[in-house]
MISEFI-905998 format. One line per field, with one value per residue (C-alpha): x, y, z; residue in three letters; chain. Coordinates in nm, 4 decimals, padded with zeros to 6 digits. Layout:
% MISEFI-905998
c1 [X | ...]
c2 [Y | ...]
c3 [Z | ...]
type [ALA | ...]
mol [A | ...]
END
This chain:
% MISEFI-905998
c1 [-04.7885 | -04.8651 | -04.5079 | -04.3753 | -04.1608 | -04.1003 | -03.8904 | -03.7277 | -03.4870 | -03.1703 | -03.2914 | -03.5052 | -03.4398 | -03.5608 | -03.8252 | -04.0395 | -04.1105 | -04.4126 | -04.5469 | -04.5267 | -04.7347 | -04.4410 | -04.4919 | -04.1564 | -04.1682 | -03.9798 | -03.6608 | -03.4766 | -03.2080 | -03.0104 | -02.6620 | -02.7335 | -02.8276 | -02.5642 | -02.3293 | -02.4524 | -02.3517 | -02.0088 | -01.9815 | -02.0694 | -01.7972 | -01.5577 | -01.6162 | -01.6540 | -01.4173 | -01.6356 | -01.8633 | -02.2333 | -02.2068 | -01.9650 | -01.8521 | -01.7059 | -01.3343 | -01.3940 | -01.3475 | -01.0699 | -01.2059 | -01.4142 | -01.7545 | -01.6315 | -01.3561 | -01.5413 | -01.5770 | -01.8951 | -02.0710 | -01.9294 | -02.0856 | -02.4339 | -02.4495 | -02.3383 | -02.6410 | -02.8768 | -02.7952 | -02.8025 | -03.2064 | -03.3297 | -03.1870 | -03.4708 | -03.7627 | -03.9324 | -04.2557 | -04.2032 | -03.8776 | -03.8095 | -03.5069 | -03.3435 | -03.0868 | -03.0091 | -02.8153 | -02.5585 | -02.2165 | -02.2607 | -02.0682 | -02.2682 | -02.2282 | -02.3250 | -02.6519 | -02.7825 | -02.7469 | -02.9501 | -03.2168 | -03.2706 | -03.2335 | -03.5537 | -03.7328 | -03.7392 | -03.8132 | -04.1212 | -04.3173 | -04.2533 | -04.2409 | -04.3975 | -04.1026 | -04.0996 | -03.8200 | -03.7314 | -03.4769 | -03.2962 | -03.2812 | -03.4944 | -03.3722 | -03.3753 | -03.7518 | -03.6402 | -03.9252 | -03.9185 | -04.0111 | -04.4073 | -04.4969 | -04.8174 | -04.7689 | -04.4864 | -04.5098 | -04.2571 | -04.2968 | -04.1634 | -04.2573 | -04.4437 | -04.6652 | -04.7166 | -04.7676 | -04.8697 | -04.7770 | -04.8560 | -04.5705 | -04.2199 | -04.2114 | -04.4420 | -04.1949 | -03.8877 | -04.0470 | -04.1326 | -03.7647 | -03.5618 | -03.2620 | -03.3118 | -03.0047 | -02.7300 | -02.5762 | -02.2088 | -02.0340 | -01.7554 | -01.5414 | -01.3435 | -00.9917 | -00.8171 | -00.4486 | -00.4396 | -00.2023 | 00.1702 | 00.4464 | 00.2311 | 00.4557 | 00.7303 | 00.5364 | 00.6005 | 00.4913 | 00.2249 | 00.2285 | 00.4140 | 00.3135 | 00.5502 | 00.4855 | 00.2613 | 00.1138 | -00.0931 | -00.2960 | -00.5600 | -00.4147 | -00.3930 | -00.6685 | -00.4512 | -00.6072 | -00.3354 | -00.0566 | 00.2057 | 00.0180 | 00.2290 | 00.0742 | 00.2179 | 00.0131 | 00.0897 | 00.0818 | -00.2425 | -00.3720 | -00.7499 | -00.7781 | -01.0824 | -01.0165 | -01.2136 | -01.3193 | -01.5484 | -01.6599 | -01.3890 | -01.1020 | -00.9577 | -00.9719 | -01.0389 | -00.8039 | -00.5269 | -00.6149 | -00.5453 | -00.2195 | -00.1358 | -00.3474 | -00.1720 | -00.4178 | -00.2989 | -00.0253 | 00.0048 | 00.1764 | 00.4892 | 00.7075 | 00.5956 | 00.7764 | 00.5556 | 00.6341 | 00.3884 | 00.4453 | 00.7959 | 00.9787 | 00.9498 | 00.7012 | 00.7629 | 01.0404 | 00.9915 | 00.6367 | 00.3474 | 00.0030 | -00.0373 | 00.1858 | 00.0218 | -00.3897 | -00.2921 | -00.2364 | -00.5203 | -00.8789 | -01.0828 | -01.4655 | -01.6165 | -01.9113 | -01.8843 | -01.6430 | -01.9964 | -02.1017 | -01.7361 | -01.8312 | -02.0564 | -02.3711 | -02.4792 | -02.2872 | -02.4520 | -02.3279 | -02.1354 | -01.9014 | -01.8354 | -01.7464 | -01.5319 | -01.3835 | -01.2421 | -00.9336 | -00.8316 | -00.7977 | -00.9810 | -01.2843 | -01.4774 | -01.3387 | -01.0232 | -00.9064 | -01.0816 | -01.1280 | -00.9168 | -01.0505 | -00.9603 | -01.1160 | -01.4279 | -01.4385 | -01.3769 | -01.6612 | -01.8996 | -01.7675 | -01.8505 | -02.1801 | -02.2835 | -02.1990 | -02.3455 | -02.6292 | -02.6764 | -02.7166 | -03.0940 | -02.9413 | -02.6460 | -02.6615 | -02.8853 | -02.8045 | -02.5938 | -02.7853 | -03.1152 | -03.0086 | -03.0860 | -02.8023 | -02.7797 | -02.7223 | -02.4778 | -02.2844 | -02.2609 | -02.1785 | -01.9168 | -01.7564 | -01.7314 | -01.5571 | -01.2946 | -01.2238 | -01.2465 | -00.8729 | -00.7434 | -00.5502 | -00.3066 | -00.4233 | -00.8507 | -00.9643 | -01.3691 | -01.4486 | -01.8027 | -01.9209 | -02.2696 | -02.3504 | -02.7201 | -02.8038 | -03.0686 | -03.0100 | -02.9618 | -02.7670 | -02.5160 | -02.4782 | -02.4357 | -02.1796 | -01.9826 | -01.9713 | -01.8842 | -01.6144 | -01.5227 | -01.4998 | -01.2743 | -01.0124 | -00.9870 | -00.9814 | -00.7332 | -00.3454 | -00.5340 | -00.4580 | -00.8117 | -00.9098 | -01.2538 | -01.3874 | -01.6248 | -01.7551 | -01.7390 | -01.6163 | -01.8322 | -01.8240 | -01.9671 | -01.6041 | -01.2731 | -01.0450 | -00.7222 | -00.6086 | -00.8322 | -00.6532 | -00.8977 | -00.7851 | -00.8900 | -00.9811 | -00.7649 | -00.6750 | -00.3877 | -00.4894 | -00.6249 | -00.3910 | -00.4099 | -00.4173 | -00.3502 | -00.5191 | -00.7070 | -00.9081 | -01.2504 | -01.3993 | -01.2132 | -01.2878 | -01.4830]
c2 [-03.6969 | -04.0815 | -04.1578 | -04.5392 | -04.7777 | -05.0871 | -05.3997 | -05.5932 | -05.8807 | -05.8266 | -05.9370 | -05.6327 | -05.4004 | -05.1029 | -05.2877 | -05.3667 | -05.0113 | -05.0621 | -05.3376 | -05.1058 | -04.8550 | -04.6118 | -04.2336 | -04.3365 | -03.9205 | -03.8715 | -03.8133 | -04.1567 | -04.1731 | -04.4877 | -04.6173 | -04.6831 | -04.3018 | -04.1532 | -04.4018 | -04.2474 | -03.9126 | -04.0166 | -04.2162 | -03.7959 | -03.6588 | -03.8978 | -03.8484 | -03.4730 | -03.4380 | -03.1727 | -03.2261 | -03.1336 | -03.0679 | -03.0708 | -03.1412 | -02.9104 | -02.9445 | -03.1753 | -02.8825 | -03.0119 | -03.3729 | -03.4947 | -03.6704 | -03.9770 | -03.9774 | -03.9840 | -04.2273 | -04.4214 | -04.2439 | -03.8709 | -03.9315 | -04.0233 | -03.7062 | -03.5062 | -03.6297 | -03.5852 | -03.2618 | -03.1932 | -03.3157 | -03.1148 | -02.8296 | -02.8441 | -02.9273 | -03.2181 | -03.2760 | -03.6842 | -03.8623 | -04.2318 | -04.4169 | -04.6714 | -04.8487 | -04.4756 | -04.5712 | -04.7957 | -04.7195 | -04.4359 | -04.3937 | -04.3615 | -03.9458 | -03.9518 | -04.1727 | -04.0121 | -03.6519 | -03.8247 | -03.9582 | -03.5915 | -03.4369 | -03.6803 | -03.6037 | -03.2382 | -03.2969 | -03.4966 | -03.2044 | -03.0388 | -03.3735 | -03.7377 | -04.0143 | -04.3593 | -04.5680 | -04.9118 | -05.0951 | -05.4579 | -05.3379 | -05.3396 | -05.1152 | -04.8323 | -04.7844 | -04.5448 | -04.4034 | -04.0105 | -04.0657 | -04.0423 | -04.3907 | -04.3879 | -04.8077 | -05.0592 | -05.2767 | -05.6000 | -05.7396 | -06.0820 | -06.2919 | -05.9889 | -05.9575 | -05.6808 | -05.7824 | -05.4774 | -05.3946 | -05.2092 | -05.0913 | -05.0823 | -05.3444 | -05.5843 | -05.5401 | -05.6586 | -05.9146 | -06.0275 | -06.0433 | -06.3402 | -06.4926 | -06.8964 | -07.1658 | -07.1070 | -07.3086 | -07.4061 | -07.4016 | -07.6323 | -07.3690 | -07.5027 | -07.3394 | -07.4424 | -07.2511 | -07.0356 | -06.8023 | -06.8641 | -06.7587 | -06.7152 | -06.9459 | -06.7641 | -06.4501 | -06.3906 | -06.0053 | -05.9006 | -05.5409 | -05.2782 | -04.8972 | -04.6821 | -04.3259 | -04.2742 | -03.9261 | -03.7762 | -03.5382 | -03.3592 | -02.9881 | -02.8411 | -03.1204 | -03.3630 | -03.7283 | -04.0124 | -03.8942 | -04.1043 | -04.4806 | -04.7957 | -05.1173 | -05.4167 | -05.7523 | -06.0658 | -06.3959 | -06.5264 | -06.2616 | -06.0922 | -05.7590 | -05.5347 | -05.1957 | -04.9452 | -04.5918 | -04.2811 | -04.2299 | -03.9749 | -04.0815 | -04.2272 | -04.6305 | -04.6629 | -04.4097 | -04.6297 | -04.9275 | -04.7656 | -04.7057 | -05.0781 | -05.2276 | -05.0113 | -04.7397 | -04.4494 | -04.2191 | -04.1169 | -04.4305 | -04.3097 | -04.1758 | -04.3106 | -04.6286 | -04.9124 | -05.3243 | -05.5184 | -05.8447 | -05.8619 | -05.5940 | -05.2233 | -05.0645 | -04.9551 | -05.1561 | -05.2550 | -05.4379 | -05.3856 | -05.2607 | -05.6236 | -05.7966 | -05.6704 | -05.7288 | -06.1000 | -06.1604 | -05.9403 | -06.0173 | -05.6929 | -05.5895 | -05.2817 | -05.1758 | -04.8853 | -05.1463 | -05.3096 | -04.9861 | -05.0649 | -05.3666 | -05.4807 | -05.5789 | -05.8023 | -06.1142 | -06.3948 | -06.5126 | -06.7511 | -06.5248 | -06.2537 | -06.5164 | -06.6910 | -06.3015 | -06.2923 | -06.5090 | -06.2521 | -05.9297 | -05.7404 | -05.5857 | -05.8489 | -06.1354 | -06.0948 | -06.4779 | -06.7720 | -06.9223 | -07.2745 | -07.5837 | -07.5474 | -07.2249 | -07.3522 | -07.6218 | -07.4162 | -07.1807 | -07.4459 | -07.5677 | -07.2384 | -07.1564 | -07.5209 | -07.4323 | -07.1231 | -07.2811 | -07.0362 | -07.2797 | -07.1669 | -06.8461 | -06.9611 | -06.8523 | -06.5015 | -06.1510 | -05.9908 | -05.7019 | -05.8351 | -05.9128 | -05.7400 | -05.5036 | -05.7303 | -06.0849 | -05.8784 | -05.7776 | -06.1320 | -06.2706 | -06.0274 | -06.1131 | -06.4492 | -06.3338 | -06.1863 | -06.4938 | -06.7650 | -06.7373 | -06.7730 | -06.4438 | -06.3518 | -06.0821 | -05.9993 | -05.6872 | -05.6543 | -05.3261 | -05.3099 | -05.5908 | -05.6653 | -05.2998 | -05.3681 | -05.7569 | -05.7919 | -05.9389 | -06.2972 | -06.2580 | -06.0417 | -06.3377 | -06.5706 | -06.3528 | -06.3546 | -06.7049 | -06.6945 | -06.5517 | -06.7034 | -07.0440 | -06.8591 | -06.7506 | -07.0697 | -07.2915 | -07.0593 | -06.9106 | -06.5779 | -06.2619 | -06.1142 | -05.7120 | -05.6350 | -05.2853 | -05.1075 | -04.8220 | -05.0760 | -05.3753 | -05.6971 | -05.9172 | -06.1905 | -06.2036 | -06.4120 | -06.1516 | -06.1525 | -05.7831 | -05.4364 | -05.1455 | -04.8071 | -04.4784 | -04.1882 | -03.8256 | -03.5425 | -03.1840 | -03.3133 | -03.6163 | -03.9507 | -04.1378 | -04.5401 | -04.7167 | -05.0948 | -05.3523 | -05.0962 | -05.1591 | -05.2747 | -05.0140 | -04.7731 | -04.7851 | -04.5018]
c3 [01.5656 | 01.5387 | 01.5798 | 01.5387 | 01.6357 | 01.4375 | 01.5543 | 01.2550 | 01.1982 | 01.0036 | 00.6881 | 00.6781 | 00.3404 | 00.2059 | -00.0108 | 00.2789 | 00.3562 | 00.1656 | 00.3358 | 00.6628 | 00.5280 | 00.5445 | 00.3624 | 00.0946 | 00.0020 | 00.3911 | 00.4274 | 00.5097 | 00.7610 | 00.7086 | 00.5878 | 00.2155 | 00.1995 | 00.3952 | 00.1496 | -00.1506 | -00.0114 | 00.1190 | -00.2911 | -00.4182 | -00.1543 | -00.3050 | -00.6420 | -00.6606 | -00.4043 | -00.1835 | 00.0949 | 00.0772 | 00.4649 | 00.7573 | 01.1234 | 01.3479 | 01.3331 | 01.0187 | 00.7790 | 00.6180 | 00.5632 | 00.2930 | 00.4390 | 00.2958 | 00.4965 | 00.8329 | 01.0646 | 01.0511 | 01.3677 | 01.2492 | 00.9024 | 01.0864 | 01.3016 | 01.0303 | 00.7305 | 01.1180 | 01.1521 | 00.7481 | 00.7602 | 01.0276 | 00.9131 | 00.6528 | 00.9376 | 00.7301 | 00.8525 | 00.9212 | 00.9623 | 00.8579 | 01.0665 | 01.0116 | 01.2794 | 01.3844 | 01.6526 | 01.4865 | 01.4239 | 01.7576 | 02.0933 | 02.4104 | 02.3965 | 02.0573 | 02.0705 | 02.3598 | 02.1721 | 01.8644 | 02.1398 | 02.2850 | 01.9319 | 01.8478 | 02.1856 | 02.0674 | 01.7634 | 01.8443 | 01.8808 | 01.5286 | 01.2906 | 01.2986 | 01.3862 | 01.2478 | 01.3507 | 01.2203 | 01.4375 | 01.5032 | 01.8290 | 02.1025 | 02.3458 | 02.0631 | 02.1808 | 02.4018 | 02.6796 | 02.6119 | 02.2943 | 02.2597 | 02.0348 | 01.9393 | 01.8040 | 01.8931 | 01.6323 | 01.5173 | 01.1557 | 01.1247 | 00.8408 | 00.6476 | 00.9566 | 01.1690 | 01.5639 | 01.7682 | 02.1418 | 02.4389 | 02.5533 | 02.5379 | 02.8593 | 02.6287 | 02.3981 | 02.5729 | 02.7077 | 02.3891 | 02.2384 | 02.3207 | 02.2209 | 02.1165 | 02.0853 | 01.9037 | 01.6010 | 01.6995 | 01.3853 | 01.2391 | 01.0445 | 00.7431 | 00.8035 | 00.5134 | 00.5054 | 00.2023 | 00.3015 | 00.2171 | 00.4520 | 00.7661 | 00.9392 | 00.9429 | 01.0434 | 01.4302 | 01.4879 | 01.2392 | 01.3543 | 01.5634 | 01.5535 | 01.7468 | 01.8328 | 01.5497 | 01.5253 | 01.2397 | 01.1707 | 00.8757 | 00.8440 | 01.2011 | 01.3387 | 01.5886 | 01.5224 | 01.6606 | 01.8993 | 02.0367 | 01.9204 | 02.0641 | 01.9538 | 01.8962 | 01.7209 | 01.7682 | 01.5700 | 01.6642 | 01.9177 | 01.9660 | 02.0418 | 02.0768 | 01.9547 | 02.0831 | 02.1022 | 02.0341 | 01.7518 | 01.6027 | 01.7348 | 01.4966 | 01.5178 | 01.1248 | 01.0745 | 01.2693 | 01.1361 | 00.7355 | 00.8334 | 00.8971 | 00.5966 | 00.3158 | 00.1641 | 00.3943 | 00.2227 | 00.5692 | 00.6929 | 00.5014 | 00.7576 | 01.0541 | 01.2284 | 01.1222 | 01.0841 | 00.9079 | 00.8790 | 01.0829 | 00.7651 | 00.7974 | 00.6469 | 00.2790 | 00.2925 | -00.0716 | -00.0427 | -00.2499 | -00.1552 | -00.2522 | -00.0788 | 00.2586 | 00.1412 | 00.0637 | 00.4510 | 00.5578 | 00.6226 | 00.6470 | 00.6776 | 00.7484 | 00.7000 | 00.4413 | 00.2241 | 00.1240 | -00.1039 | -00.3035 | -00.4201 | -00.7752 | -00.6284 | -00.9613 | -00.8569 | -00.6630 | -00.2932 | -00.3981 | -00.6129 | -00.3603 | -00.0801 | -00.3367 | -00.4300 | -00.1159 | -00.2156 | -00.4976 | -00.2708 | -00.4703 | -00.5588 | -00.7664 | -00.9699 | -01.1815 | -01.2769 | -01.2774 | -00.9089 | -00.8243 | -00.7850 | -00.3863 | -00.3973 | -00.5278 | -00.2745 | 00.0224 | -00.0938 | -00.0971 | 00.2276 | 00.4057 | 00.2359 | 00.3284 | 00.7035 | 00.7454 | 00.6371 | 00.2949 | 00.0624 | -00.0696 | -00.1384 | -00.2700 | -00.6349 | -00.5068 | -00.6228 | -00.3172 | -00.4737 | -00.3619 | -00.0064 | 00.3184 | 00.4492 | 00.7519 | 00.5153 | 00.3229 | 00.6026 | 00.7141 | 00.4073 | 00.3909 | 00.7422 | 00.5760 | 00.2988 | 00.4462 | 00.6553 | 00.3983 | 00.3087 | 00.6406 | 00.6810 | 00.8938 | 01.0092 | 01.0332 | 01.0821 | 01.1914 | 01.1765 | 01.3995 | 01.2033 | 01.4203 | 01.2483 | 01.1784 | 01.2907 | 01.4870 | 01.9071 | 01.7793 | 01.4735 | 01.6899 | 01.9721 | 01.6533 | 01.5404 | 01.8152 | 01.8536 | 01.5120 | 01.5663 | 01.9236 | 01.7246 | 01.4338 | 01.6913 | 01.8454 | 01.5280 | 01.3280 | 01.2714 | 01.2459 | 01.4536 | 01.5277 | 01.5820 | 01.6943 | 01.6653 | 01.8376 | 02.0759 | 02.4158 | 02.4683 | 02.3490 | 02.6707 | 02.4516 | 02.2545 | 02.3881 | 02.3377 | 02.5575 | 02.4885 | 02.4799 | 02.2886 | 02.4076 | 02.2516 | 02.4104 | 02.2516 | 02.3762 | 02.2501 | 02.1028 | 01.9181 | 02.0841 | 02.2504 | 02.3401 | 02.6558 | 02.6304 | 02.8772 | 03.0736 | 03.3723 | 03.2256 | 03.4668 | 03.3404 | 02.9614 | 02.8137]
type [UNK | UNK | UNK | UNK | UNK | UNK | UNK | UNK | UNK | UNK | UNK | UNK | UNK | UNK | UNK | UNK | UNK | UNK | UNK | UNK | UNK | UNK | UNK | UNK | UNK | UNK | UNK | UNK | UNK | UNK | UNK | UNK | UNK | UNK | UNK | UNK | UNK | UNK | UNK | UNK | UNK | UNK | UNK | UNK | UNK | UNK | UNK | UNK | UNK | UNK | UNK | UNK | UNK | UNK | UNK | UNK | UNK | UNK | UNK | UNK | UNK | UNK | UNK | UNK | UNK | UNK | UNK | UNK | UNK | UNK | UNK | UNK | UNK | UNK | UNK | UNK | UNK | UNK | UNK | UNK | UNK | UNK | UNK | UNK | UNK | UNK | UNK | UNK | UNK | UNK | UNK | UNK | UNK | UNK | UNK | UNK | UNK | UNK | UNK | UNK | UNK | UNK | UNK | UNK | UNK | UNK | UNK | UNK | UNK | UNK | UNK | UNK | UNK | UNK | UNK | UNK | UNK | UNK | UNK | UNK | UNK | UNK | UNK | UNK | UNK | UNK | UNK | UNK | UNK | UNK | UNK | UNK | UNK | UNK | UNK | UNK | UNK | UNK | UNK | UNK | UNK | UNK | UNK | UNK | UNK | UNK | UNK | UNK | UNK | UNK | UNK | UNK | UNK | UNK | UNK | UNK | UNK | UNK | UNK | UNK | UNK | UNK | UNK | UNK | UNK | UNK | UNK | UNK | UNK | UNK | UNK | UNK | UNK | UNK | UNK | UNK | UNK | UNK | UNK | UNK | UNK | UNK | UNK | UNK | UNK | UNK | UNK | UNK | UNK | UNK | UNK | UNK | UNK | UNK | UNK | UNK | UNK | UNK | UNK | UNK | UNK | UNK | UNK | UNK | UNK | UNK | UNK | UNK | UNK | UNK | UNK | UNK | UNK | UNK | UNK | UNK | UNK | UNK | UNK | UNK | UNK | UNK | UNK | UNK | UNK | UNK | UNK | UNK | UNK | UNK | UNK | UNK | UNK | UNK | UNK | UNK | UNK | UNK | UNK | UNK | UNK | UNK | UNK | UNK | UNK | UNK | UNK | UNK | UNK | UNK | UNK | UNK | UNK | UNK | UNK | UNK | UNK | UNK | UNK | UNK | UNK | UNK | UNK | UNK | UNK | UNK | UNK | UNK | UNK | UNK | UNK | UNK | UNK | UNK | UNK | UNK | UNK | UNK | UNK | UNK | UNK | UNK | UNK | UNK | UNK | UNK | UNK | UNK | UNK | UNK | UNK | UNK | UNK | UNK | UNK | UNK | UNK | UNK | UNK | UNK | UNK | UNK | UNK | UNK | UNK | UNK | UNK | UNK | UNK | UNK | UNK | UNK | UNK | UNK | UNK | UNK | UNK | UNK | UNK | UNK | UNK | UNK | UNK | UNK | UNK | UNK | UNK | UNK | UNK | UNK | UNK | UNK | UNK | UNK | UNK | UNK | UNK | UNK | UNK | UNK | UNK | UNK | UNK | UNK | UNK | UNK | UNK | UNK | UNK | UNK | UNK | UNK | UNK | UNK | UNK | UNK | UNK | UNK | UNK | UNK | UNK | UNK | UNK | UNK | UNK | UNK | UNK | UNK | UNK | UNK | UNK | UNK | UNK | UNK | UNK | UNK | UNK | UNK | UNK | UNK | UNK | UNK | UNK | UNK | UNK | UNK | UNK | UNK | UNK | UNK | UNK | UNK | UNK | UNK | UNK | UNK | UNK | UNK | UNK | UNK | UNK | UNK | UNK | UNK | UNK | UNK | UNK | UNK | UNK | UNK]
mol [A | A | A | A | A | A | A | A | A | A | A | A | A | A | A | A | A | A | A | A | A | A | A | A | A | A | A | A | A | A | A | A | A | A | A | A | A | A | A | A | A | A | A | A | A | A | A | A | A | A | A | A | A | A | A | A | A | A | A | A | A | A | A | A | A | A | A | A | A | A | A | A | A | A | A | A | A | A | A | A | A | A | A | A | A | A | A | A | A | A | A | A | A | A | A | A | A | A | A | A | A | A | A | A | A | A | A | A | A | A | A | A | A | A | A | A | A | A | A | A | A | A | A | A | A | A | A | A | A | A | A | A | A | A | A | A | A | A | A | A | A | A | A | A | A | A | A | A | A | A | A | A | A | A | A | A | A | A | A | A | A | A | A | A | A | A | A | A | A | A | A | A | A | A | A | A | A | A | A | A | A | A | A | A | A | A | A | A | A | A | A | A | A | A | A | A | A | A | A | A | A | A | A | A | A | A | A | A | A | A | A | A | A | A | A | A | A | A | A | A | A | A | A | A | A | A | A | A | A | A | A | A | A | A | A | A | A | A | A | A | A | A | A | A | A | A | A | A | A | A | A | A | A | A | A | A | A | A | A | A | A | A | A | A | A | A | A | A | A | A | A | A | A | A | A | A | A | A | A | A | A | A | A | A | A | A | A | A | A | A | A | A | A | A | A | A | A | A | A | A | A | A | A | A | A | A | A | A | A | A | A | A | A | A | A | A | A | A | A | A | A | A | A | A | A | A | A | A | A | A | A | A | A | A | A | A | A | A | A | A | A | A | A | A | A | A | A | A | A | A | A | A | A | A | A | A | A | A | A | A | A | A | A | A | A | A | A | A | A | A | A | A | A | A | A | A | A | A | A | A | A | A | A | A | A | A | A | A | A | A | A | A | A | A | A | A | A | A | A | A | A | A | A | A | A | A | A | A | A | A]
END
């Protein structure tokens, strides 16, 4: 079946496909097209396919890993003859990746596989690969084997980084408790998501949040950042005063941080770096008033120590999905909020990028005022974080465990 593995960086994009002599008339299994049919459930307000027990969902409503299985299971219903992956494995739990890995080991034998991956380890063995490949610098290296391979990845030194935490944010003095959830349940027609949540967030406290995919950690996390209708109701304090209290959607998104993956595809793509790091003081989507002179500043400040400033005045449109991401991380830092939310943001970066990340954000915890929530699948052993929120699916809803034994998570 001549089937392919190829190892790429995170500034990999779609327009390189070319250059890897890849058949472009193959389905293609990666986030940009599963976004454009999440953008269609939205908009038309249907869903093209479904989940078991998602019935009463809309695709775009899914979680990141439950929209991936779902578009996996929509393309082999129609048994192409080749499949073209990209980063499959992102965004899944352990259960979930290792059904996509058999799913491809019996697929093998109907349809040529090519998959294109930051990640080394996703060149799993029971899958026959006819070339291991990397391309780095628009040149394809071949290997061996998948043992050449590994030994060929590496992680180099890492850039410390000197973060310029300007305060932005007014009133995050005062602010003592920036969350407390108690007893929250919820659920989608008869389907149980969240049952009997206690969480509490502290004034500069770092949490992982984690879970399978499904069991609601997005879903929890809308409820506390103000574009749930669901949170109305339930016995939530943001920012030390009840929830719907008299507060603006507003009022909360000036003192929140947040990235997620999906949030990219919201966003104009025709403005250059600098503008959409610099959008992240107007909590919004895009630019709405003319930036300060502070703002402007601090910008420049953060581009110059990420080291971005050759592609400072670049189309984000033209960037890889991995430099967007980061760029976006960025953005929702640069105003110092109380509260960041990092929703798997290593989605898609290649081995080095991730560690970079995480120091990244290592140095960002210990430099600011923020409180910090990292979400993912596992824990990241790489990250400082003090506290570990895990919820946990059950029949009724997932519940949460907090501080767990690590042995004991997932």
């Amino acid at each position: 079946m001549n089937n392919r593995f190829i190892l790429v960086n995170y500034t990999f994009t779609a327009k390189h496909l070319n250059q890897l002599g890849v058949n472009l008339s193959a389905p293609i299994f990666d986030i940009t097209t599963i976004g454009k049919f999440a953008e269609r459930s939205n908009r038309y307000q249907k869903n093209d396919f479904h989940i078991e027990n998602k019935e009463q969902q809309l695709f775009s409503t899914y979680s990141s890993g439950e929209k991936k299985w779902a578009f996996f299971n929509y393309l082999l219903e129609r048994e192409p003859e080749e499949l073209v992956l990209i980063n499959p494995f992102d965004s899944l739990d352990t259960e979930r990746e290792l059904q996509l890995k058999l799913e491809l080991q019996n697929y093998q034998t109907k349809a040529k596989i090519t998959l294109i991956s930051t990640e080394v380890q996703d060149c799993f063995e029971h899958i026959d690969w006819d070339k291991i490949e990397v391309y780095e610098g628009e040149k394809l290296t071949s290997f061996a084997n998948t043992e050449a391979l590994q030994r060929y990845s590496k992680i180099t030194e890492l850039k410390t980084f000197d973060l310029p935490l300007n305060k932005f944010t007014g009133e995050q003095d005062d602010i003592q408790t920036i969350f407390e959830l108690k007893n929250i349940q919820l659920s989608y027609g008869d389907q149980a998501i969240l049952k009997d949540i206690n969480w509490s967030v502290e004034k500069k406290s770092f949490w992982q949040l984690i879970g399978p995919n499904g069991s609601g950690k997005s879903t929890l996390l809308s409820l506390v950042i103000g574009d749930n209708p669901k949170a109305y109701g339930q016995n939530i304090r943001i920012f030390d005063r009840p929830k719907g209290s008299g507060e603006s959607v507003w009022d909360i998104k000036k003192k929140i941080g947040y990235f997620s993956p999906s949030s990219i595809l919201s966003y104009p793509k025709r403005k250059s770096v600098f503008d959409m790091i610099c959008s992240g003081f107007q909590d919004a989507i895009g630019m709405y008033r003319k930036p300060s002179d502070l703002e402007i500043q601090a910008t420049h400040r953060w581009i110059e120590k990420m080291g971005w400033n050759s592609m400072r005045d670049r189309y984000f449109k033209h960037l890889s999905t991995g430099e967007q991401r980061l760029i976006m991380i960025i953005r929702a830092m640069i105003k110092h909020p109380a509260l960041l939310i990092l929703d798997e943001p290593a989605v898609g970066l290649d081995a080095q990028s991730k560690s970079q990340l995480h120091q990244l954000i290592n140095t960002y915890v210990e430099k600011s005022e923020s409180a910090v929530i990292y979400v993912s699948h596992k824990p990241i052993g790489a990250l400082t974080a003090n506290d570990t929120i895990v919820l946990k699916k059950t029949t009724g809803g997932s519940i949460s465990t907090i501080n767990p034994p690590a042995e004991t998570i997932l």
